[in-house]
Backbone as a printed PyTorch tensor [residue, N CA C, xyz], in Angstrom:
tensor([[[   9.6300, -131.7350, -125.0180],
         [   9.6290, -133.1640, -125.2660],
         [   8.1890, -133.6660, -125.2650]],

        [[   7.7950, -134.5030, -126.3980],
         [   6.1460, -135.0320, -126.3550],
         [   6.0460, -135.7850, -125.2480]],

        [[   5.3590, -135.5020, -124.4240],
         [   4.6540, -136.8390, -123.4740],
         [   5.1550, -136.6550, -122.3050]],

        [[   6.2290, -135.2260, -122.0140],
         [   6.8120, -135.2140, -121.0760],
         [   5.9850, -134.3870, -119.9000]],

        [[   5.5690, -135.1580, -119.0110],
         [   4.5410, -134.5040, -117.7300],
         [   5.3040, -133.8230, -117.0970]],

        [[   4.8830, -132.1720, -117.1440],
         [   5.1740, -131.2320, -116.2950],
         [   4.4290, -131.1740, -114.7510]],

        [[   4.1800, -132.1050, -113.9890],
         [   3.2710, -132.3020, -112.6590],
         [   3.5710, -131.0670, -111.8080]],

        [[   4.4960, -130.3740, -111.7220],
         [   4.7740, -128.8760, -111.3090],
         [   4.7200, -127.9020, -111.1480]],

        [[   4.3110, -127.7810, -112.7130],
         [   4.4200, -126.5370, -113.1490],
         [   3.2970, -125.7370, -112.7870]],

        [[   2.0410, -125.8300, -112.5280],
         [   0.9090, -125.2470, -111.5770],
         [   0.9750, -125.0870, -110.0910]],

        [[   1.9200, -125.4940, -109.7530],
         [   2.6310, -125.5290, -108.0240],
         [   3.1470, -124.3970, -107.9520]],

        [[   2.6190, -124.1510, -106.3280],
         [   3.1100, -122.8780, -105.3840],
         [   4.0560, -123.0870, -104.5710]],

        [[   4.9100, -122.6900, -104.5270],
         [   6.0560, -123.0520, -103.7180],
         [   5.6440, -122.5850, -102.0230]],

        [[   5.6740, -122.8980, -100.9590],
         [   5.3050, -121.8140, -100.2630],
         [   6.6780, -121.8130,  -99.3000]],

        [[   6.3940, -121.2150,  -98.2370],
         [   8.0000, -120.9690,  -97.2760],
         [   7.3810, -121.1840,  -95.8900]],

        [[   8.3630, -121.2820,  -94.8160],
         [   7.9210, -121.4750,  -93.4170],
         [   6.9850, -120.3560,  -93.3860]],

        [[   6.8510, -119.2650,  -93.5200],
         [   6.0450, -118.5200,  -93.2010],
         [   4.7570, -118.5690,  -93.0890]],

        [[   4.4500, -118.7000,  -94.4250],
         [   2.8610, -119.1570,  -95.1010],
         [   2.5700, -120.4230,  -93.9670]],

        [[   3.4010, -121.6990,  -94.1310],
         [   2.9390, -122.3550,  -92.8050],
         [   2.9550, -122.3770,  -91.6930]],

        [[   3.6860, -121.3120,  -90.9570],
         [   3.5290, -121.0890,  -89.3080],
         [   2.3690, -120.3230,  -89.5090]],

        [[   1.8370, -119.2390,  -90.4550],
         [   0.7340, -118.3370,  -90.5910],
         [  -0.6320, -119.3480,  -89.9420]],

        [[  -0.9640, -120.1860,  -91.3050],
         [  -1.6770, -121.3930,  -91.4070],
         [  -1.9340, -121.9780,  -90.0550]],

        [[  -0.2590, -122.5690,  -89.2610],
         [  -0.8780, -123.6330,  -88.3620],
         [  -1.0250, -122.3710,  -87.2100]],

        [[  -0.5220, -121.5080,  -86.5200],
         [  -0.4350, -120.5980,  -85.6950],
         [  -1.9070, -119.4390,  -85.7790]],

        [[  -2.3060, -119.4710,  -86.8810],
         [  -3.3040, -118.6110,  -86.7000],
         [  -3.4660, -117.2060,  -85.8820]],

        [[  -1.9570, -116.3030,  -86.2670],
         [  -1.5220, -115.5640,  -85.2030],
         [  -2.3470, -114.0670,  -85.7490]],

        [[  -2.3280, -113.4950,  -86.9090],
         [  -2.6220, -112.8920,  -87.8250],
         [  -3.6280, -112.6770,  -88.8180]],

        [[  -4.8660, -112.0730,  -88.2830],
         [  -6.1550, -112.0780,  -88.9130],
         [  -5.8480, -111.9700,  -90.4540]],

        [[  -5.5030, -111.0390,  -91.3570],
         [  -5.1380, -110.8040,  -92.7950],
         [  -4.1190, -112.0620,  -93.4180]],

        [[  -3.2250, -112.2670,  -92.9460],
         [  -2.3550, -112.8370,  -93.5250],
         [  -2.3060, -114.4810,  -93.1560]],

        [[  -3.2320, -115.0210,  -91.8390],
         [  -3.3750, -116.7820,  -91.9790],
         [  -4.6520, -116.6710,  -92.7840]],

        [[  -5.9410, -115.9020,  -93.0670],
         [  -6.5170, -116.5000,  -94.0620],
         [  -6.0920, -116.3760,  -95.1370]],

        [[  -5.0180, -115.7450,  -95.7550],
         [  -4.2700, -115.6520,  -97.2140],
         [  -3.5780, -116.8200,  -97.0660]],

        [[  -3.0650, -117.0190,  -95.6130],
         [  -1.6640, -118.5380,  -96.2280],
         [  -2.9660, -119.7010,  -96.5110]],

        [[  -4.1580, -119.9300,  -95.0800],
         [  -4.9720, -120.7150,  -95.8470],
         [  -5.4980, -121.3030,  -97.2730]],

        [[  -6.1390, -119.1700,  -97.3020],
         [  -6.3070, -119.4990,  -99.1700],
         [  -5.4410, -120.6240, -100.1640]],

        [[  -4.1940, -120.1340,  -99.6150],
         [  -3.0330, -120.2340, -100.3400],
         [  -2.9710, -122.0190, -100.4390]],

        [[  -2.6730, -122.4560,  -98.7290],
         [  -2.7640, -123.9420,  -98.6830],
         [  -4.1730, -124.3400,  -99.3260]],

        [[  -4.8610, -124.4640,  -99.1160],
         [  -6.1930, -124.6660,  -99.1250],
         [  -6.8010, -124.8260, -100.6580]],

        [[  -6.2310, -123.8010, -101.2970],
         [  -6.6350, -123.6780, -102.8120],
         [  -6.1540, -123.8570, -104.2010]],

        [[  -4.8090, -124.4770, -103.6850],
         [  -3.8060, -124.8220, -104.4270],
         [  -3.1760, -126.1770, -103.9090]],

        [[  -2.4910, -126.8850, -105.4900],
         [  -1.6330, -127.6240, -104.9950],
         [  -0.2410, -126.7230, -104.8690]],

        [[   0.6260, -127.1260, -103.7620],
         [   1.6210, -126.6560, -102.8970],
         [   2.3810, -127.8450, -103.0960]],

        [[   3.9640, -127.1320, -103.1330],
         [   5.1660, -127.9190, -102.8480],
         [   6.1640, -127.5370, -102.0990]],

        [[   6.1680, -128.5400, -100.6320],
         [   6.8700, -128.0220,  -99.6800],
         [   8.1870, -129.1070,  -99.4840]],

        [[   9.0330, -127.6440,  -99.8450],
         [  10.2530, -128.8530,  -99.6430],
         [  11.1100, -129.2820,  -98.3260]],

        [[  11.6420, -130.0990,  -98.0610],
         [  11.6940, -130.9000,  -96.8360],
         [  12.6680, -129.9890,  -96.3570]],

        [[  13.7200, -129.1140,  -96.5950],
         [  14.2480, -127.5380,  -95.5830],
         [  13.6310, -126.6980,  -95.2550]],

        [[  11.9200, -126.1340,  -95.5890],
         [  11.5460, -125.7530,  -95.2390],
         [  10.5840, -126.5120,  -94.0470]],

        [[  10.3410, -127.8500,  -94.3220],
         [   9.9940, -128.0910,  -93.0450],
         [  10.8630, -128.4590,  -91.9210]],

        [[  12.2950, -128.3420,  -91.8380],
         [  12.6310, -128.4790,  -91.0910],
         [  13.0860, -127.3600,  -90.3260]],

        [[  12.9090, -126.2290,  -91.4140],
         [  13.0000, -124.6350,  -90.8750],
         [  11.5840, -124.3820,  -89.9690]],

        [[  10.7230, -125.4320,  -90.1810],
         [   9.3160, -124.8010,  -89.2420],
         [   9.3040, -125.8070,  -88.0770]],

        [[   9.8480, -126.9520,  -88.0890],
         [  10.5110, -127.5590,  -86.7510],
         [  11.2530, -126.7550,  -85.8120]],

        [[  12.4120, -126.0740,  -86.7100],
         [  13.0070, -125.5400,  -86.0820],
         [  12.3250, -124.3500,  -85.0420]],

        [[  12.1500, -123.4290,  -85.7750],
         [  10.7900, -122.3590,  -85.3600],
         [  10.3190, -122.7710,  -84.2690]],

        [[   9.1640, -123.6380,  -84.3050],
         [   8.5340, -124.2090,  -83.2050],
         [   8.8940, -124.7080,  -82.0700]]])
């Protein structure tokens, strides 16, 4: 469709993981990858996964 904005379609989906990595900093290799990950991209986090990292915590 002309004119139709895909705002998405360059988005990373990520999962609780990538963000307990991130805020927990438990894991030398794999929180600076979720960083990268947050950090270097736009990200779309959908609101079950944050309530899966509530949960978690």
């Amino acid at each position: 469709m002309p004119g139709l904005k895909l705002w998405w379609i360059n988005m990373k989906i990520i999962d609780a993981n990538i963000i307990l990595r991130y805020l927990l900093n438990d894991h030398d290799d794999l929180s600076a990858k979720a960083a990268t990950i947050i950090e270097n991209n736009k990200v779309l986090l959908l609101k079950e996964v944050v309530v899966e990292v509530i949960y978690i915590s």
